[in-house]
C-alpha positions as CSV (number, residue, x, y, z in Angstrom):
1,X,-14.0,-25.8,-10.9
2,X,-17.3,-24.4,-10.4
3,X,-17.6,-24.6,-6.7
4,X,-13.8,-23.0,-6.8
5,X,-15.0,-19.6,-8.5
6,X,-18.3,-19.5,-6.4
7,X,-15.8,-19.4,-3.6
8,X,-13.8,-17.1,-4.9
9,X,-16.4,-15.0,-5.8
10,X,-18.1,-15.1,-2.3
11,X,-14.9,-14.3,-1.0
12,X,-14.8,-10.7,-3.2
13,X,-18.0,-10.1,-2.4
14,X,-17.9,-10.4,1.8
15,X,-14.9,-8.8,2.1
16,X,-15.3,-5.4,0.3
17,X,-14.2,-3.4,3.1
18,X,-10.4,-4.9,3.1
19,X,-9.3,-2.0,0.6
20,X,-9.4,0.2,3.1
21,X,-6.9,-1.9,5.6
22,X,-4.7,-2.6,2.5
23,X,-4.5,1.1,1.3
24,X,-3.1,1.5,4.6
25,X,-0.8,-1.9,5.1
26,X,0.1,-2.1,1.4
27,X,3.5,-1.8,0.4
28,X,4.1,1.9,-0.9
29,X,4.6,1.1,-4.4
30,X,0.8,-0.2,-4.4
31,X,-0.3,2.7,-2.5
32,X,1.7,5.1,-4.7
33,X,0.6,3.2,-8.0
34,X,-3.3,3.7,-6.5
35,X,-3.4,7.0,-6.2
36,X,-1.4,8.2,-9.8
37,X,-4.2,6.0,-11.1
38,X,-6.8,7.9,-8.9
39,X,-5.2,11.6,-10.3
40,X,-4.9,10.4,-14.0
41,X,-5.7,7.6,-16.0
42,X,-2.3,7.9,-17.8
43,X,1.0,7.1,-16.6
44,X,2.2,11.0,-16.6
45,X,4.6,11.3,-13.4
46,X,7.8,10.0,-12.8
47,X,9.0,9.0,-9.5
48,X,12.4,10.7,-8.2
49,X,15.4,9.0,-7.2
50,X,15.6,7.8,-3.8
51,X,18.4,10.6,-2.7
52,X,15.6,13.5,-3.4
53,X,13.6,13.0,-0.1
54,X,17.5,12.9,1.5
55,X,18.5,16.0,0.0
56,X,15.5,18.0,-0.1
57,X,13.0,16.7,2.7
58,X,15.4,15.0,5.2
59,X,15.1,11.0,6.2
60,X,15.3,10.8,9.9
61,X,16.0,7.3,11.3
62,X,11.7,6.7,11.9
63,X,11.2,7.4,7.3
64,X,11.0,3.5,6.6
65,X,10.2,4.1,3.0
66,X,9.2,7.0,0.6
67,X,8.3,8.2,-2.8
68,X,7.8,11.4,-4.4
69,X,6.6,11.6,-7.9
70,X,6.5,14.6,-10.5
71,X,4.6,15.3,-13.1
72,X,5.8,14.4,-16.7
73,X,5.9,16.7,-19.7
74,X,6.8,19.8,-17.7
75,X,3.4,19.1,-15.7
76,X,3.1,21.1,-12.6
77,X,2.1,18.2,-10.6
78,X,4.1,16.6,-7.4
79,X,3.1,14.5,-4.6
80,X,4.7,12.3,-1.9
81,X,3.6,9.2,0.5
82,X,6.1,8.3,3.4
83,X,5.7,5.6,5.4
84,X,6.8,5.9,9.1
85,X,7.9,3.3,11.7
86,X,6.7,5.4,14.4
87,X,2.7,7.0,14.1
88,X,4.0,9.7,16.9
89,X,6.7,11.0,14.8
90,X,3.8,12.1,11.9
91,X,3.7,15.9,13.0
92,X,7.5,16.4,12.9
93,X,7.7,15.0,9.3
94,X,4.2,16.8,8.7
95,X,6.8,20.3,9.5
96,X,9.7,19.1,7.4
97,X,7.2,18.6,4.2
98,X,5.8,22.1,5.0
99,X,9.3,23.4,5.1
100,X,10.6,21.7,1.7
101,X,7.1,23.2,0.2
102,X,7.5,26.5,1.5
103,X,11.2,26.8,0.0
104,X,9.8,25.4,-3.8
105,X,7.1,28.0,-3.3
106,X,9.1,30.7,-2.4
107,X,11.5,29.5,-5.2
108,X,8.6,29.9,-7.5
109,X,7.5,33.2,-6.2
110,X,11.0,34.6,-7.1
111,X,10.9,33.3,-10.7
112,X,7.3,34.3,-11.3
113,X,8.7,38.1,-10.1
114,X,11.2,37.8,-12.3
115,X,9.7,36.2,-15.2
116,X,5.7,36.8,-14.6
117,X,4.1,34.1,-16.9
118,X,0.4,32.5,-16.5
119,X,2.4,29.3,-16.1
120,X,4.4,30.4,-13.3
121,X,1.2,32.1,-11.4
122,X,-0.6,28.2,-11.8
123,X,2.5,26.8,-10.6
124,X,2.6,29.2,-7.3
125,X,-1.2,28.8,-6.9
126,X,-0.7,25.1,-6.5
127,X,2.1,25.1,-3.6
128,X,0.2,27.5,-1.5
129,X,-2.5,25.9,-2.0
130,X,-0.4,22.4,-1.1
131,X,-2.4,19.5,1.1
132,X,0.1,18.0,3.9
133,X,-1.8,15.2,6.3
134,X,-1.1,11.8,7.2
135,X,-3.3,8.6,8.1
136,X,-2.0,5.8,10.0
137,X,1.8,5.2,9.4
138,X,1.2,7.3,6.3
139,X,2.4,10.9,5.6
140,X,1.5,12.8,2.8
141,X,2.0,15.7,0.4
142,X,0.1,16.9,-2.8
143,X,0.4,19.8,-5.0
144,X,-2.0,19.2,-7.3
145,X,-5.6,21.0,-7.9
146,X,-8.0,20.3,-6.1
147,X,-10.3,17.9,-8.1
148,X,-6.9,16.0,-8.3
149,X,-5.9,16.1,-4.5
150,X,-9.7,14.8,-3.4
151,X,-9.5,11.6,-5.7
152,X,-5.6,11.1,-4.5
153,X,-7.0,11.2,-0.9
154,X,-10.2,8.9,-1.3
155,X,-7.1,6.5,-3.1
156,X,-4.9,7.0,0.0
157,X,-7.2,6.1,2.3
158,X,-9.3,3.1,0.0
159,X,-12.7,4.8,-0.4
């Protein structure tokens, strides 16, 4: 038994450098569930249905899997990960998330000229200010502040 967890602990111990590797070759809902954890220690966002990156982002034949996740309690918080099939295809679905993100922040813009609230001026300030990027298979959105969008990105890519 003892010689067991000495292995095992060996084992942790010369292979640090596999989170990066598995950040990147996990399955999405590990990657997804890494960086939430990364952003906030509580479980505030709540992942959309699989019909919202269909109806509001597009899902061309190469979008093997994806998840977008909102904040919860009204939270003005959003990011996405998509994984591709094809690393080439990463700048065209880079455009389409640029596109869906200039549309919410142009919807915002709207309501903030209609309505002008402090809340609606944070909201606005955090699409334009929006990260879009992509590592590996991996593409990416946040619209989060900035603190926020660092420790999702040191999550994405297993720092």
């Amino acid at each position: 038994m003892k010689k067991g967890c000495i292995f095992l602990l060996a084992l942790l111990l010369i292979f640090p450098g596999c989170s990066r590797a598995e950040a990147l070759d996990g399955t999405l809902e590990t990657t997804i569930s890494r960086v939430q954890n990364a952003i906030s220690s509580t479980a505030d966002f709540v992942m959309a249905d699989e019909d919202f990156t269909t109806d509001h982002i597009g899902a061309p034949d190469f979008l093997e899997e994806s998840a977008v996740c909102f904040g919860a309690e009204g939270k003005t918080r959003e990011f996405g990960v998509f994984r591709l099939s094809d690393r080439s295809k990463a700048p065209e679905f880079k455009k389409s998330l640029r596109n869906y993100l200039e549309k919410e922040r142009k919807a915002l813009s709207s309501l903030a000229e209609l309505y002008p609230a402090d809340e609606l001026a944070e909201r606005l300030a955090l699409y334009e200010n929006a990260t879009v990027g992509s590592e590996g298979m991996l593409v990416y959105y946040f619209v989060l502040d900035k603190k926020e969008t660092d420790r999702a990105l040191e999550a994405l890519s297993g720092r």
